[in-house]
Backbone as JSON Lines, residues from 0, in Angstrom:
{"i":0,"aa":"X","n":[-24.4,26.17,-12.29],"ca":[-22.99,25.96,-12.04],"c":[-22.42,25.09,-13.17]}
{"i":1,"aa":"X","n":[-21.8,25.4,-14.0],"ca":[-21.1,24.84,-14.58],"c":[-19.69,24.07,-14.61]}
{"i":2,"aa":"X","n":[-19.73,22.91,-14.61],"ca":[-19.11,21.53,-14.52],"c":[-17.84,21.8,-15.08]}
{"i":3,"aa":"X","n":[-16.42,21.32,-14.37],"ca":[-15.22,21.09,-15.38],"c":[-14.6,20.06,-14.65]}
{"i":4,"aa":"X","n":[-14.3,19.58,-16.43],"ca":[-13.31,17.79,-16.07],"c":[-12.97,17.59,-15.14]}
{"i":5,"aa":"X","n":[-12.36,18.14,-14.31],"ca":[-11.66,17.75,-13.11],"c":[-12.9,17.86,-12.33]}
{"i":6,"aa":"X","n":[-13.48,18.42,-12.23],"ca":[-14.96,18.17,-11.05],"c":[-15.53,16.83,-11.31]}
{"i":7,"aa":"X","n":[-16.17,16.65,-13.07],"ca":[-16.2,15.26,-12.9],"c":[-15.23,14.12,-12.58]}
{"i":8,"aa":"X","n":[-14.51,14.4,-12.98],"ca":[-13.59,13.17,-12.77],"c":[-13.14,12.74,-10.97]}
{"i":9,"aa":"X","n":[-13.08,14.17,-10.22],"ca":[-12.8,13.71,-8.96],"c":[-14.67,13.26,-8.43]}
{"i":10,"aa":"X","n":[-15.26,13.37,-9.03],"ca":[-16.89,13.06,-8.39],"c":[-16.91,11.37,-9.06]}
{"i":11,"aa":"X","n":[-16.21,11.03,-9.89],"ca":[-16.86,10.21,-9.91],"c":[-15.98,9.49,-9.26]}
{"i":12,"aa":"X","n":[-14.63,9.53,-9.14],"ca":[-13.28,8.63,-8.0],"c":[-14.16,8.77,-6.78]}
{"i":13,"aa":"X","n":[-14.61,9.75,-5.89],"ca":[-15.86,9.53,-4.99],"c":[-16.56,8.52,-4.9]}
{"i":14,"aa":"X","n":[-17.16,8.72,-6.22],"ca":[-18.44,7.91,-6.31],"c":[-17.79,6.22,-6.59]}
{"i":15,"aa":"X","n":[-17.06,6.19,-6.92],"ca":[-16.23,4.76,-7.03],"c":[-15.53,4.85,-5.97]}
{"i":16,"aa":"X","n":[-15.08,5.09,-4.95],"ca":[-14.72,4.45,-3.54],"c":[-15.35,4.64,-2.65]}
{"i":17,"aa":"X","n":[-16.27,4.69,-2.65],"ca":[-17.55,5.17,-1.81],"c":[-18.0,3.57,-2.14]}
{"i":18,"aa":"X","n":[-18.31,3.22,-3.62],"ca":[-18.88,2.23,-3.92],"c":[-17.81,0.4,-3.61]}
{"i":19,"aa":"X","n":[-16.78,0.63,-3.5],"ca":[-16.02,-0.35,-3.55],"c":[-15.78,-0.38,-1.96]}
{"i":20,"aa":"X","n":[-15.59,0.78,-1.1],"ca":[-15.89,0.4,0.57],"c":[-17.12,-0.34,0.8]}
{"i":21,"aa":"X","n":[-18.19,-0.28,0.02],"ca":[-19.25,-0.43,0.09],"c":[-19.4,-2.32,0.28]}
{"i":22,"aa":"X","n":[-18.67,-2.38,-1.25],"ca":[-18.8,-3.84,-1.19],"c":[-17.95,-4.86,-0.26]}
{"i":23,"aa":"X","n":[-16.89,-3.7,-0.03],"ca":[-15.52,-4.7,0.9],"c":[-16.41,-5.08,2.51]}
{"i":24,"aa":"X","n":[-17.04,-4.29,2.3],"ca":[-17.93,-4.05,4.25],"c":[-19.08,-5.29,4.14]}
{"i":25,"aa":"X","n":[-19.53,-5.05,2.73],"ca":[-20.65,-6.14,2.74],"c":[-20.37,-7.92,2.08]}
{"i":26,"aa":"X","n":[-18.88,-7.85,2.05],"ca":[-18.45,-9.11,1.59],"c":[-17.56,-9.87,2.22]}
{"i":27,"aa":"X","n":[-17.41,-9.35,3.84],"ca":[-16.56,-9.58,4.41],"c":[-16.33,-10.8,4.7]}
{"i":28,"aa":"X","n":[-17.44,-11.93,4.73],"ca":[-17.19,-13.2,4.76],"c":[-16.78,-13.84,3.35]}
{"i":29,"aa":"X","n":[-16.51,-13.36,2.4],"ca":[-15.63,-14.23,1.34],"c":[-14.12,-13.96,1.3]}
{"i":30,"aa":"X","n":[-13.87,-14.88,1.14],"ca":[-11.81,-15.17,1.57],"c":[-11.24,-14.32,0.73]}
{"i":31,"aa":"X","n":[-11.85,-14.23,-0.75],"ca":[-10.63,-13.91,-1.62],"c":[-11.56,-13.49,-2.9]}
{"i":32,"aa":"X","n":[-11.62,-12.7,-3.7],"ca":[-12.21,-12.06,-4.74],"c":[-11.65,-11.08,-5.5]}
{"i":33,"aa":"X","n":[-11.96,-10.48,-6.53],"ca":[-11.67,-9.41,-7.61],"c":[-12.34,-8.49,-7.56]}
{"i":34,"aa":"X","n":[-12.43,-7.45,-8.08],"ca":[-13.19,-6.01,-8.31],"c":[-12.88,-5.42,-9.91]}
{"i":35,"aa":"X","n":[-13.35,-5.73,-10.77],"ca":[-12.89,-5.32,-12.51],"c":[-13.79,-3.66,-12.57]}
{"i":36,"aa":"X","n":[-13.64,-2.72,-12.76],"ca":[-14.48,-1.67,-13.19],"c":[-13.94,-0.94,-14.63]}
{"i":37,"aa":"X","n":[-15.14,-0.79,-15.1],"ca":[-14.77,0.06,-16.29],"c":[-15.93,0.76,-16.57]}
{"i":38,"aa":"X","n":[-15.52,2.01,-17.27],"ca":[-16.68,2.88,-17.64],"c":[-16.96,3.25,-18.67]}
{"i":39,"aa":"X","n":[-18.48,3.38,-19.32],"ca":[-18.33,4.17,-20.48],"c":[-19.24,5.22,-20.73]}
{"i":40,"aa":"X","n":[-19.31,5.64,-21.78],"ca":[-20.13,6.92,-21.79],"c":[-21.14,6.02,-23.14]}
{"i":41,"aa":"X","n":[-22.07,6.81,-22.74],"ca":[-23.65,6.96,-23.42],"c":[-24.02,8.31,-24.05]}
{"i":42,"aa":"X","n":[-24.12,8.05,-25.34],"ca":[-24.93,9.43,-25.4],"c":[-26.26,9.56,-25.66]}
{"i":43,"aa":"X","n":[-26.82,10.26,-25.13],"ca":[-28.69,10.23,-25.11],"c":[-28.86,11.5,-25.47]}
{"i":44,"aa":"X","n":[-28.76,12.25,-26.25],"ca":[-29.29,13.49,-27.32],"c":[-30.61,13.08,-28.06]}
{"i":45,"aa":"X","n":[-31.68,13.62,-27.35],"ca":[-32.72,13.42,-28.16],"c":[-33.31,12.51,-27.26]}
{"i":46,"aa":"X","n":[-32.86,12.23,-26.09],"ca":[-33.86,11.49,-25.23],"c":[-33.97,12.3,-23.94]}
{"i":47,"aa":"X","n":[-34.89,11.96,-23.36],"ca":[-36.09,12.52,-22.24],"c":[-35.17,11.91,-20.94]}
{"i":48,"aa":"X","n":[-33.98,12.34,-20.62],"ca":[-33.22,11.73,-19.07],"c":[-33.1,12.85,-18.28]}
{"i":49,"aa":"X","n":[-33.76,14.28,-18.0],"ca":[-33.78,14.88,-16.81],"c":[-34.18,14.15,-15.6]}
{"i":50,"aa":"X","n":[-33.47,14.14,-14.7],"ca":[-34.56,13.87,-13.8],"c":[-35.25,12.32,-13.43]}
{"i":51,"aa":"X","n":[-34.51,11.74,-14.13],"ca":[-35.0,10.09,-14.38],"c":[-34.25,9.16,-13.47]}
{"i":52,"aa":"X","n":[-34.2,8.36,-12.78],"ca":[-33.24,7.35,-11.98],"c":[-33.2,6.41,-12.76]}
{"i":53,"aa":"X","n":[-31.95,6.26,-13.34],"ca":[-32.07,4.44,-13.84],"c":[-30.86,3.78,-13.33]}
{"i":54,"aa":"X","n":[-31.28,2.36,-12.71],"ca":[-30.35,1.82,-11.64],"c":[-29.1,1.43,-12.72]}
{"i":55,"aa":"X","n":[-27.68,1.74,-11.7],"ca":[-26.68,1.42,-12.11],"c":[-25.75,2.3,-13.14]}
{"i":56,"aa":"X","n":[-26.74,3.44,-12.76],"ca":[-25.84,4.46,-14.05],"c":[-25.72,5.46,-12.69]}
{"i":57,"aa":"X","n":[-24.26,6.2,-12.64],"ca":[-23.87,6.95,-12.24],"c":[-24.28,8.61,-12.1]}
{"i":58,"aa":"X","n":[-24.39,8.82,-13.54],"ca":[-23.82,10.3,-13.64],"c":[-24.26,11.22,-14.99]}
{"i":59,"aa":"X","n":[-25.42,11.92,-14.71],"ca":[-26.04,12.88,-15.45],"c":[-24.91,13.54,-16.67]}
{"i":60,"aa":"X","n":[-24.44,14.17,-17.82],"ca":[-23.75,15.34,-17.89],"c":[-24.7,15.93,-18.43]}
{"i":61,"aa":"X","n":[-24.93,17.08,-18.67],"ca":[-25.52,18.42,-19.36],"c":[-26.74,17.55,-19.69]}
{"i":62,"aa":"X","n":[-27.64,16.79,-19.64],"ca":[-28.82,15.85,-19.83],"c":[-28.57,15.04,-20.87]}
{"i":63,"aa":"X","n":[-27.57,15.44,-22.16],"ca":[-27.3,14.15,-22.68],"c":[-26.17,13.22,-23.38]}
{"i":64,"aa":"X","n":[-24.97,13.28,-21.7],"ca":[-24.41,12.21,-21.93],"c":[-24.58,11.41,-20.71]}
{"i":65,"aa":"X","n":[-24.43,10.13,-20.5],"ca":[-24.31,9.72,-18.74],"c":[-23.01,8.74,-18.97]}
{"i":66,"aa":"X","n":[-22.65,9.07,-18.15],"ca":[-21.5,7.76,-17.4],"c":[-21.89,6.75,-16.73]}
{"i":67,"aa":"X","n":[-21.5,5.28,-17.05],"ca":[-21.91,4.08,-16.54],"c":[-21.15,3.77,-16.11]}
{"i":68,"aa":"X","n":[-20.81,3.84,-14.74],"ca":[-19.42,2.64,-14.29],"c":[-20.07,1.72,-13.7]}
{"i":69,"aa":"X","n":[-19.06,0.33,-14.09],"ca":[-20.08,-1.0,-14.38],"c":[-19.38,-1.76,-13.25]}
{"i":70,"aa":"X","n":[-18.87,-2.07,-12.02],"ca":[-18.53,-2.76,-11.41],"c":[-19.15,-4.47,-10.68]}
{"i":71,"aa":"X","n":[-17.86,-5.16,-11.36],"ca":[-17.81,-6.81,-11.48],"c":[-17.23,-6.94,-10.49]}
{"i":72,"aa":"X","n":[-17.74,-8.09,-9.41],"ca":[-16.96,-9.04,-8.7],"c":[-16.49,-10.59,-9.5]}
{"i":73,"aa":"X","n":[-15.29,-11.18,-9.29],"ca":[-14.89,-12.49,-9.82],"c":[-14.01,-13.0,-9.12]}
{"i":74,"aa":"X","n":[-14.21,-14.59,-9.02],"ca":[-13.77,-15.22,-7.82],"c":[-12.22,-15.57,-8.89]}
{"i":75,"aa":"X","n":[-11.91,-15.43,-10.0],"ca":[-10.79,-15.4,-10.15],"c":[-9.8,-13.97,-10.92]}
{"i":76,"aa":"X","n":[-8.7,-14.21,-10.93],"ca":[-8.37,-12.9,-11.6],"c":[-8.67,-12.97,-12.88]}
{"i":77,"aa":"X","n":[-9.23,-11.47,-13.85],"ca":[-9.68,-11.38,-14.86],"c":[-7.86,-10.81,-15.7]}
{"i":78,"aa":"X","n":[-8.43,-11.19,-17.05],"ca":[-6.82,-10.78,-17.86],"c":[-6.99,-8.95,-18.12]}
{"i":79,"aa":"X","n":[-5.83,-8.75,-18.46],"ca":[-5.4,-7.11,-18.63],"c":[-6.28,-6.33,-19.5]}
{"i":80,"aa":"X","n":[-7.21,-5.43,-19.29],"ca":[-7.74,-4.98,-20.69],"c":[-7.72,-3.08,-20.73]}
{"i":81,"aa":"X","n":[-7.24,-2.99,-21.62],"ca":[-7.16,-1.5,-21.74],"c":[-8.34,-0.8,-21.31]}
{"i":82,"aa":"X","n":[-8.23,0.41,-20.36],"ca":[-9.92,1.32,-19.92],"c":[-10.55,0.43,-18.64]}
{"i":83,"aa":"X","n":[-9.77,-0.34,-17.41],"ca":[-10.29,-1.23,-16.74],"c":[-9.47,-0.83,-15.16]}
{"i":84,"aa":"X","n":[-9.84,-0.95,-14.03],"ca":[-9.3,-0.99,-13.38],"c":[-9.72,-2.4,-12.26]}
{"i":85,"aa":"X","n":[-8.71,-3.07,-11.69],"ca":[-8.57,-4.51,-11.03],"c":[-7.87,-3.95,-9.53]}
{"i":86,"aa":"X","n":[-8.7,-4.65,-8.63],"ca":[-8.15,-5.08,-7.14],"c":[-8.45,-6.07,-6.37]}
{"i":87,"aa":"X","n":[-7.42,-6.71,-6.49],"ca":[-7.17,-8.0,-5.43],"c":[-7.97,-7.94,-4.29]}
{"i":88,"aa":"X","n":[-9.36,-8.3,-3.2],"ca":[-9.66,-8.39,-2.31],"c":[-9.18,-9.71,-1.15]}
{"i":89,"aa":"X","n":[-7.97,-9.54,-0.77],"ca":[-7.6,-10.72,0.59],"c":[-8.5,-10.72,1.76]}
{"i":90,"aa":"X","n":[-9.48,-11.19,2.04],"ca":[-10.11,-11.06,3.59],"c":[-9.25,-11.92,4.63]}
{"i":91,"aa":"X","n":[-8.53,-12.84,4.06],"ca":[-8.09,-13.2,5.4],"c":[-6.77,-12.91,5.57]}
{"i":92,"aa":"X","n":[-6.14,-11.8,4.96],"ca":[-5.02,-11.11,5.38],"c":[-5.38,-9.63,5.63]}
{"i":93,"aa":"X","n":[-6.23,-9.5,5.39],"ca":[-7.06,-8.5,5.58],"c":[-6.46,-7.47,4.54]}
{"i":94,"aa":"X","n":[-6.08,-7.62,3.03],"ca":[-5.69,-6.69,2.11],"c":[-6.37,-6.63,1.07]}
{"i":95,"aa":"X","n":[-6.27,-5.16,0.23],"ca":[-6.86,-4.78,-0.57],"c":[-5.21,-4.5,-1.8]}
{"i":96,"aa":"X","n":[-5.42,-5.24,-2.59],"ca":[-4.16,-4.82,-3.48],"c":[-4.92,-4.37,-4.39]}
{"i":97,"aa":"X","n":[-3.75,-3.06,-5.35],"ca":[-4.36,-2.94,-6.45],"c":[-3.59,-3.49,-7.41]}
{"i":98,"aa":"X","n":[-4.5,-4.3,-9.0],"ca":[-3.81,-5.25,-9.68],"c":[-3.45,-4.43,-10.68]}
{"i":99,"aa":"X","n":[-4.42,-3.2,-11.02],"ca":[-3.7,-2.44,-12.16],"c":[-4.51,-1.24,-12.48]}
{"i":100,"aa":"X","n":[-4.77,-0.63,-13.08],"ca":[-5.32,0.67,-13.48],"c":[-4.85,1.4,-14.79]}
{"i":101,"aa":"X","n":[-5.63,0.67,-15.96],"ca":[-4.87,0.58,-17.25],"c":[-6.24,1.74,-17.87]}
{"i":102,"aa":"X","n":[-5.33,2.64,-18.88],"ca":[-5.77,4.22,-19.79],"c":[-6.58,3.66,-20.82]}
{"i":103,"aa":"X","n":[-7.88,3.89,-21.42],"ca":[-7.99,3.62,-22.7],"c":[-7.16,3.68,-23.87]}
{"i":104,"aa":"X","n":[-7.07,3.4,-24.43],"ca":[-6.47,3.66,-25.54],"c":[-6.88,4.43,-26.76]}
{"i":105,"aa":"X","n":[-6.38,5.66,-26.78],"ca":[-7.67,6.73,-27.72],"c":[-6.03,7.23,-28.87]}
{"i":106,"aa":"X","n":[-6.69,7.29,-29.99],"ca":[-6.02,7.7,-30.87],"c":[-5.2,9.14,-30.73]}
{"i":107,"aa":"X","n":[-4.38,9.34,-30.95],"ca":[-3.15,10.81,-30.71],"c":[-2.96,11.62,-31.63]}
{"i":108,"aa":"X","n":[-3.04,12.43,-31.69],"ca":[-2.66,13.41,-32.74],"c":[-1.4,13.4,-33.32]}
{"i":109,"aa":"X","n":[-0.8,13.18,-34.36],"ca":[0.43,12.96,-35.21],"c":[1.74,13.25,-34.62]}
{"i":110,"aa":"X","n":[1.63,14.79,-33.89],"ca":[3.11,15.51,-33.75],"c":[2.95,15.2,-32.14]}
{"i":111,"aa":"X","n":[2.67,14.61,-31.44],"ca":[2.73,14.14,-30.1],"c":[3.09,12.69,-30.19]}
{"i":112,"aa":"X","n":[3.09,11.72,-31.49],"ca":[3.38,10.68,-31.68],"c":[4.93,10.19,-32.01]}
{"i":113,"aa":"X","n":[5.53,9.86,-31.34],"ca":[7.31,9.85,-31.2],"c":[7.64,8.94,-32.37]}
{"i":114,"aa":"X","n":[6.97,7.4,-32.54],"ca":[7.13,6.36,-33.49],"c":[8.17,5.32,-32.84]}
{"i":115,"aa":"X","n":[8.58,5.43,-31.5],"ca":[9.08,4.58,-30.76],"c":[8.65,4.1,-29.77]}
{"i":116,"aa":"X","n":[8.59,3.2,-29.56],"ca":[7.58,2.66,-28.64],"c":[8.75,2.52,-27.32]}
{"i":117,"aa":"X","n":[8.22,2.56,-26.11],"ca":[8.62,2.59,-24.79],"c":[8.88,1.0,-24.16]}
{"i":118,"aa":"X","n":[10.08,0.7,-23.94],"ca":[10.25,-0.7,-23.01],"c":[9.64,-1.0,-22.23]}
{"i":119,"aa":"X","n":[9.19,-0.03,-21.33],"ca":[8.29,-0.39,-19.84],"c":[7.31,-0.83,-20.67]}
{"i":120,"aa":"X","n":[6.79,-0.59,-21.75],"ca":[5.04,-0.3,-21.74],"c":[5.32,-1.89,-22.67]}
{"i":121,"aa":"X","n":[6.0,-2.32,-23.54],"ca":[6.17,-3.51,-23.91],"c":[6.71,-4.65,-23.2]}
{"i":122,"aa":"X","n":[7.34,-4.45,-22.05],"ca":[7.43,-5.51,-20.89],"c":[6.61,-5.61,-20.02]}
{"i":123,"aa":"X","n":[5.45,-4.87,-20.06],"ca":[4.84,-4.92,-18.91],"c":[3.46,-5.44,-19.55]}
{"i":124,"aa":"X","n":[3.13,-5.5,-21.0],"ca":[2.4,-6.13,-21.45],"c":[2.58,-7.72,-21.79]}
{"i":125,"aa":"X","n":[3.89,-7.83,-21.65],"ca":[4.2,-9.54,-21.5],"c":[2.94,-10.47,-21.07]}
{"i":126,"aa":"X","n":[2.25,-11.66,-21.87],"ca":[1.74,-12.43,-20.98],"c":[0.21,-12.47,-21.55]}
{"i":127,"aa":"X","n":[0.06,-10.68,-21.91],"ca":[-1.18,-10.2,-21.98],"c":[-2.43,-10.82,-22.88]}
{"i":128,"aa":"X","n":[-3.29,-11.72,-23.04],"ca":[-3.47,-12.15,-24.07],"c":[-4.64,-10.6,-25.03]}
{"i":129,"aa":"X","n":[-4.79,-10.95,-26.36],"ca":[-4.92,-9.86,-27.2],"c":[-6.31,-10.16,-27.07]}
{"i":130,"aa":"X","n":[-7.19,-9.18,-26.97],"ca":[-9.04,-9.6,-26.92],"c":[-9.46,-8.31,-28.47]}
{"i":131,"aa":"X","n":[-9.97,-8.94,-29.09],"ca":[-10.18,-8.08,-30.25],"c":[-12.15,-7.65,-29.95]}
């Protein structure tokens, strides 16, 4: 059976709220916490990963790429970083906010590139500090 983007991508939103109910159920006695996730890819061409379990990695593709989504708890809020997604855990209001859900940032092809930059996307980075 052969795999398309959208199969992975909704398998792994699965596999990431599957995993974040997971922790909200088993953390229920702390007041107040964060959730930071981000993912990246690996490529293993030329290595031996059929079939192999290695803890904390997600997701096989064709044997050699895998997806790592890396999920952090932090007792305070973490700053904005491009390719990351953040949620507020309240236990004693009993809420789950989400703080943001920010795109990598991947280079564009020329004639899709306008050369004006967007207000929302520069006010909403207000604050942000720059991590090189």
């Amino acid at each position: 059976m052969k795999l398309l983007l959208g199969d992975i991508r909704n398998e792994l939103h699965n596999d990431l709220l599957r995993n974040i109910e997971r922790i909200i159920e088993q953390r229920q006695d702390k007041p107040s916490y964060w959730i930071l996730v981000y993912q990246n890819r690996e490529n293993l061409s030329g290595q031996e990963t059929k079939g192999q379990e290695r803890p904390g990695w997600t997701q096989y593709i064709e044997g050699t790429d895998l997806i790592n989504t890396k999920i952090i708890l932090l007792s305070q809020k973490p700053p904005k970083m491009v390719g990351t997604m953040c949620w507020h855990v309240d236990n004693r209001r009993g809420k789950l906010v989400r703080e943001w859900i920010l795109p990598l940032d991947r280079p564009r092809d020329e004639q899709f590139v306008s050369g004006e930059g967007a207000k929302e996307v520069f006010d909403s980075a207000e604050g942000v500090p720059i991590i090189w």
